[in-house]
Rosetta silent file (secondary structure, phi, psi, omega in degrees, C-alpha in Angstrom):
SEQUENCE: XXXXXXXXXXXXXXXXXXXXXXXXXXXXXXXXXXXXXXXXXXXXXXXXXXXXXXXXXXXXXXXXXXXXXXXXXXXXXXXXXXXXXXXXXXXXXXXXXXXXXXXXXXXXXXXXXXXXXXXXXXXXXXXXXXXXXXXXX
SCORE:     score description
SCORE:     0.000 S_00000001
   1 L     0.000   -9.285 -162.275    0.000    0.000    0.000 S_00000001
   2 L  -108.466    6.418  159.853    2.873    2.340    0.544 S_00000001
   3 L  -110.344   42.960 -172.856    3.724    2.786   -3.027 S_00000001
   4 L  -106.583  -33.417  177.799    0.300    3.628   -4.435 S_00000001
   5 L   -84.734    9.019  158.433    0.944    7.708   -3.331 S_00000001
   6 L  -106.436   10.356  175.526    4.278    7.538   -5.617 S_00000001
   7 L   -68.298   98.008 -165.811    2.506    6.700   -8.460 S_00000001
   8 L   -54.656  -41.960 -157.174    2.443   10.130  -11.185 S_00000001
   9 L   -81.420  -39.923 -177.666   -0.681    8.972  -12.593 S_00000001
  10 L   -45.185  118.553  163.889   -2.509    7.849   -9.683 S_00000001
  11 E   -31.339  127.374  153.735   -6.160    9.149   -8.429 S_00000001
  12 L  -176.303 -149.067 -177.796   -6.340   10.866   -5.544 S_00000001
  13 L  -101.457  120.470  173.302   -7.046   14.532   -3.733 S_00000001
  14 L  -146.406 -167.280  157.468   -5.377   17.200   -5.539 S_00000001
  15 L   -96.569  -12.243  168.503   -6.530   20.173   -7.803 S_00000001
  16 L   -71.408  115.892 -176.350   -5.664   18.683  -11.529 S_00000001
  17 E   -56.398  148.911  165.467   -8.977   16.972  -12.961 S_00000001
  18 E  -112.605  -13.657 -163.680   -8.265   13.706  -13.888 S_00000001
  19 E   164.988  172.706  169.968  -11.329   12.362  -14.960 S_00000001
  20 E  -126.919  155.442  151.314  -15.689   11.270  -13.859 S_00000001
  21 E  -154.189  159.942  167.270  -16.476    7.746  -12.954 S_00000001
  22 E   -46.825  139.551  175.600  -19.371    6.104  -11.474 S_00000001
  23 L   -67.525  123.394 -170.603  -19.256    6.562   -8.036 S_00000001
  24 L  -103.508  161.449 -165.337  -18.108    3.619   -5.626 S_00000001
  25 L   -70.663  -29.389 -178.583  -19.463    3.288   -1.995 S_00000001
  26 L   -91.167   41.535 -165.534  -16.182    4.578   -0.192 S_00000001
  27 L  -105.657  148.322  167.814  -16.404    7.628   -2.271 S_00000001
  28 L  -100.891  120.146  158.903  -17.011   11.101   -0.348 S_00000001
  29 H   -46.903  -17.378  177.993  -20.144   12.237   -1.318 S_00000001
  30 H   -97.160   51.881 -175.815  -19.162   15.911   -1.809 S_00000001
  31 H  -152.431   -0.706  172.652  -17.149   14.421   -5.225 S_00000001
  32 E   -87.774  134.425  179.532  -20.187   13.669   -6.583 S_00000001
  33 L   -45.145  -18.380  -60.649  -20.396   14.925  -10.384 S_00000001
  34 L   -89.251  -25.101  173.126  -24.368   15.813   -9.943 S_00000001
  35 H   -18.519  -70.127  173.621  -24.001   17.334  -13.910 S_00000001
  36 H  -105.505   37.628  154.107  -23.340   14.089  -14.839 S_00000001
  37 H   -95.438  -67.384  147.199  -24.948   12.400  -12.692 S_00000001
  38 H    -7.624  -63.433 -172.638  -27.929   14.118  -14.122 S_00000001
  39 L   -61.322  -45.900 -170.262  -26.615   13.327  -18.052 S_00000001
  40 L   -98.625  -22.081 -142.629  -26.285    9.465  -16.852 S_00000001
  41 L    63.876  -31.482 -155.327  -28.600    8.292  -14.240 S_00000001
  42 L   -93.194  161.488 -176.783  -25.985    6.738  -12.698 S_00000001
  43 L   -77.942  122.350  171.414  -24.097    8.422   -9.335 S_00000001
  44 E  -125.855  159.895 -169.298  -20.755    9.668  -11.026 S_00000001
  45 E  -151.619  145.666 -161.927  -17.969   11.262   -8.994 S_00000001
  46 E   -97.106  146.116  164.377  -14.789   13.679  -10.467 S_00000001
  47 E   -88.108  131.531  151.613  -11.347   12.053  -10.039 S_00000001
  48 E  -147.204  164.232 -136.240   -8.073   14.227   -9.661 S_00000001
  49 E  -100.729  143.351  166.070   -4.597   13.448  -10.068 S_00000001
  50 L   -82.870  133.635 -179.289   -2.390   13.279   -6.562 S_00000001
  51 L   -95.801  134.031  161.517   -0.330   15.875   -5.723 S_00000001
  52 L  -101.507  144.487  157.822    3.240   15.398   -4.660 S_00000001
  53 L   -62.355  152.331  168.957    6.422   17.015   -4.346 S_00000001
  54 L   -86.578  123.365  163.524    8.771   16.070   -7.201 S_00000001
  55 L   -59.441  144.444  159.567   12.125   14.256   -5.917 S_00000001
  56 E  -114.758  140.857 -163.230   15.173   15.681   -6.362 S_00000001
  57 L  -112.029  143.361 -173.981   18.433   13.333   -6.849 S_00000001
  58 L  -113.751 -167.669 -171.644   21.447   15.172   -6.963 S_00000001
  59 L  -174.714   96.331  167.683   24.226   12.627   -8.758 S_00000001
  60 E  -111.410  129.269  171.604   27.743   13.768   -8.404 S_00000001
  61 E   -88.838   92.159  172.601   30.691   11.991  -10.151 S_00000001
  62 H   -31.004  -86.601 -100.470   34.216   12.293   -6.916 S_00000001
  63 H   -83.586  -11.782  178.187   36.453   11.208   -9.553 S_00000001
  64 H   -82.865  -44.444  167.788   35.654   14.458  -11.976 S_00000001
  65 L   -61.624  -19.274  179.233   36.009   15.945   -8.805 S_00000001
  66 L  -100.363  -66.076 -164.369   39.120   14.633   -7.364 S_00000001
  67 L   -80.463   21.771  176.506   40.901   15.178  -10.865 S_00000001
  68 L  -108.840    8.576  172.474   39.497   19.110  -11.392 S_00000001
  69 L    38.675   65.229  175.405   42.167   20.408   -9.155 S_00000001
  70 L    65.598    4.978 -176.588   40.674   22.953   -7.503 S_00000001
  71 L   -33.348  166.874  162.834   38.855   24.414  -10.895 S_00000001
  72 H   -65.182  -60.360  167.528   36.617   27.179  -10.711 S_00000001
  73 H   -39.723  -63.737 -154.006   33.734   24.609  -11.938 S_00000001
  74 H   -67.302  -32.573  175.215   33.843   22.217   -9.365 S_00000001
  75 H   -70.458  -39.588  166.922   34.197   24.911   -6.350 S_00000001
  76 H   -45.723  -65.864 -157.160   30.996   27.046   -8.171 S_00000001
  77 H   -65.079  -42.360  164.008   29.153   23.397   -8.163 S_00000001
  78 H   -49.856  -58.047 -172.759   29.817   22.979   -4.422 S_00000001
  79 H   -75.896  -25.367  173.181   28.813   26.386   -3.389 S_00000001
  80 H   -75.116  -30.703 -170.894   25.283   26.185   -5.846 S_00000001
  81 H   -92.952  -19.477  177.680   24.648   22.924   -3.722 S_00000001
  82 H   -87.475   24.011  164.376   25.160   23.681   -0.212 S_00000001
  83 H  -109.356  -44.110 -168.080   22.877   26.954   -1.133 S_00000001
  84 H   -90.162  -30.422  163.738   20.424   24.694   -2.086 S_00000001
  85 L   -53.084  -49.318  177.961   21.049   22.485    0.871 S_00000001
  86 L   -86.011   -6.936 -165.978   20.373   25.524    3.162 S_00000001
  87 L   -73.711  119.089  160.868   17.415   27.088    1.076 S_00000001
  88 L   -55.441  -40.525 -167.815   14.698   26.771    3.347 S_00000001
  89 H   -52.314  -78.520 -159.739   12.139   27.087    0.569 S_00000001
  90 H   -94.547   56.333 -170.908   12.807   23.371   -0.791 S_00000001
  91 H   -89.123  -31.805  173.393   12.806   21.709    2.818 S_00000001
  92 L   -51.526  -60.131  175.127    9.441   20.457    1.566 S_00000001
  93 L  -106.626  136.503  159.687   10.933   18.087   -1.420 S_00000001
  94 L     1.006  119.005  162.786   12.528   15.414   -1.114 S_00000001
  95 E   171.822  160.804 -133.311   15.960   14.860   -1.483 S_00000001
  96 L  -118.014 -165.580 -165.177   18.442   12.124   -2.386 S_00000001
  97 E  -173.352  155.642 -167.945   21.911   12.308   -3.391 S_00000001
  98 E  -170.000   77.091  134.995   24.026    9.390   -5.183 S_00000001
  99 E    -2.377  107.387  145.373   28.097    9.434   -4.874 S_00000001
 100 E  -161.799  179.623 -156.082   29.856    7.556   -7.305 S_00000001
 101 L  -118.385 -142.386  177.843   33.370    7.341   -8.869 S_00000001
 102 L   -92.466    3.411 -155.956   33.996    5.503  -12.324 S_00000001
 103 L  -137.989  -23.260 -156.012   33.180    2.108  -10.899 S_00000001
 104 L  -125.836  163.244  131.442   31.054    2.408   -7.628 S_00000001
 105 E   -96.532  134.959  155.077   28.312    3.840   -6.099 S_00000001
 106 E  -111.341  -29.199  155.231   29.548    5.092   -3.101 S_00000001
 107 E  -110.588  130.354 -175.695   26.758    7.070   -1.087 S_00000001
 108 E  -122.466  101.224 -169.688   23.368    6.422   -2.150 S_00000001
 109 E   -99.918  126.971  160.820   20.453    8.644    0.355 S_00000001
 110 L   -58.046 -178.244 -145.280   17.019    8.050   -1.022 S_00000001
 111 L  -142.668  116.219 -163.188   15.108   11.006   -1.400 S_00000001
 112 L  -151.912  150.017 -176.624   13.001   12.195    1.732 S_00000001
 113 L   -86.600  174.089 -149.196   11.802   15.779    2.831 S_00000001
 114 L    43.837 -178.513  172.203   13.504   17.570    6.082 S_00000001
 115 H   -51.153  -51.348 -164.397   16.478   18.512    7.797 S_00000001
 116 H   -77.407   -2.398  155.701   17.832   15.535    8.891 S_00000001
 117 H   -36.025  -73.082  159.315   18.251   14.263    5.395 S_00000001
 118 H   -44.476  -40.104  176.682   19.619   17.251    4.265 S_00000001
 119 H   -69.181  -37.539 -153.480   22.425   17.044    7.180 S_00000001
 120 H   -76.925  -29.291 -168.619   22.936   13.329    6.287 S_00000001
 121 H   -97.601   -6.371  169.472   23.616   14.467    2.468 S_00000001
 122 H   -84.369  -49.589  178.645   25.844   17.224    3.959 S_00000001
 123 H   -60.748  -30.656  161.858   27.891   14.965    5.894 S_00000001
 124 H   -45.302  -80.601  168.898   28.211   13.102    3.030 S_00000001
 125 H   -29.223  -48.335  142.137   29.229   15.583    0.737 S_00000001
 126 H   -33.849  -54.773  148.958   31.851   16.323    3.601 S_00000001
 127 H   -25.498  -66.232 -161.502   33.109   12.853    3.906 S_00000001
 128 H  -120.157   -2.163  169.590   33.582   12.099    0.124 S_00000001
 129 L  -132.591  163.207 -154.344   34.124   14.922   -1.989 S_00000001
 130 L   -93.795  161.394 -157.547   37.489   17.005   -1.934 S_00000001
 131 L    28.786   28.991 -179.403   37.320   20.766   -0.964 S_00000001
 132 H   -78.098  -40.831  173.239   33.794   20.263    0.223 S_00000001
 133 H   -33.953  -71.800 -151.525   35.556   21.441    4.136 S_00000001
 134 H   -78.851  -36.643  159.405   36.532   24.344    2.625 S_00000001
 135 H   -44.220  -72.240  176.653   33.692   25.523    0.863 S_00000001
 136 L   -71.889  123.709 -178.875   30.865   24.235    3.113 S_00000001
 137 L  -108.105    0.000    0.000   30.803   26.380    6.515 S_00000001
């Protein structure tokens, strides 16, 4: 049951219509169509698509990172993600993060809303990628 709310397509309470169907007994009566309920005889009820936050995965390659010597790119790439790591604003979605070199995965965090996530993908980040210390305060 606990993957039927990650489902894009899947019915449920949002604001995007999705659709009328006849109406089933565990149906909330204030979802009844009466338009077309009227048009059909039959009890019809409006469908709409469930709303979700979209995950975000971030997917960093070390070894581009370990061999960019201190570039300008890779410290700019550091510093856009630990601003989005602190932006309160997207504390709401989810997010995962996925480490890997040319061969491995080495950290893999599923993708989950709050802080302690976020610290978990900072400590990461911290751990495993090179001049993340100096960047991230």
């Amino acid at each position: 049951m606990s993957g039927l709310g990650s489902d894009p397509v899947r019915r449920g309470f949002g604001s995007e219509f999705a659709g009328i169907r006849p109406l089933n007994f565990l149906d909330d009566f204030h979802s009844v169509d009466w338009k077309a309920t009227a048009r059909t005889g039959i009890m019809m009820t409006k469908e709409y698509y469930l709303e979700r936050e979209n995950p975000i995965v971030l997917l960093i390659d070390v070894f581009t990172l370990h061999n960019s010597d201190g570039s300008k790119d890779a410290t700019t790439l550091l510093k856009e993600l630990w601003s989005m790591l602190e932006d309160h604003r997207l504390s709401a979605n989810p997010l995962g993060l996925v480490l890997c070199d040319q061969l491995n995965v080495i950290v893999m965090i599923t993708p989950s809303p709050g802080l302690a996530n976020r610290e978990r993908i900072a400590e990461a980040l911290l751990a495993h990628v090179p001049m993340a210390d100096e960047i991230i305060v």
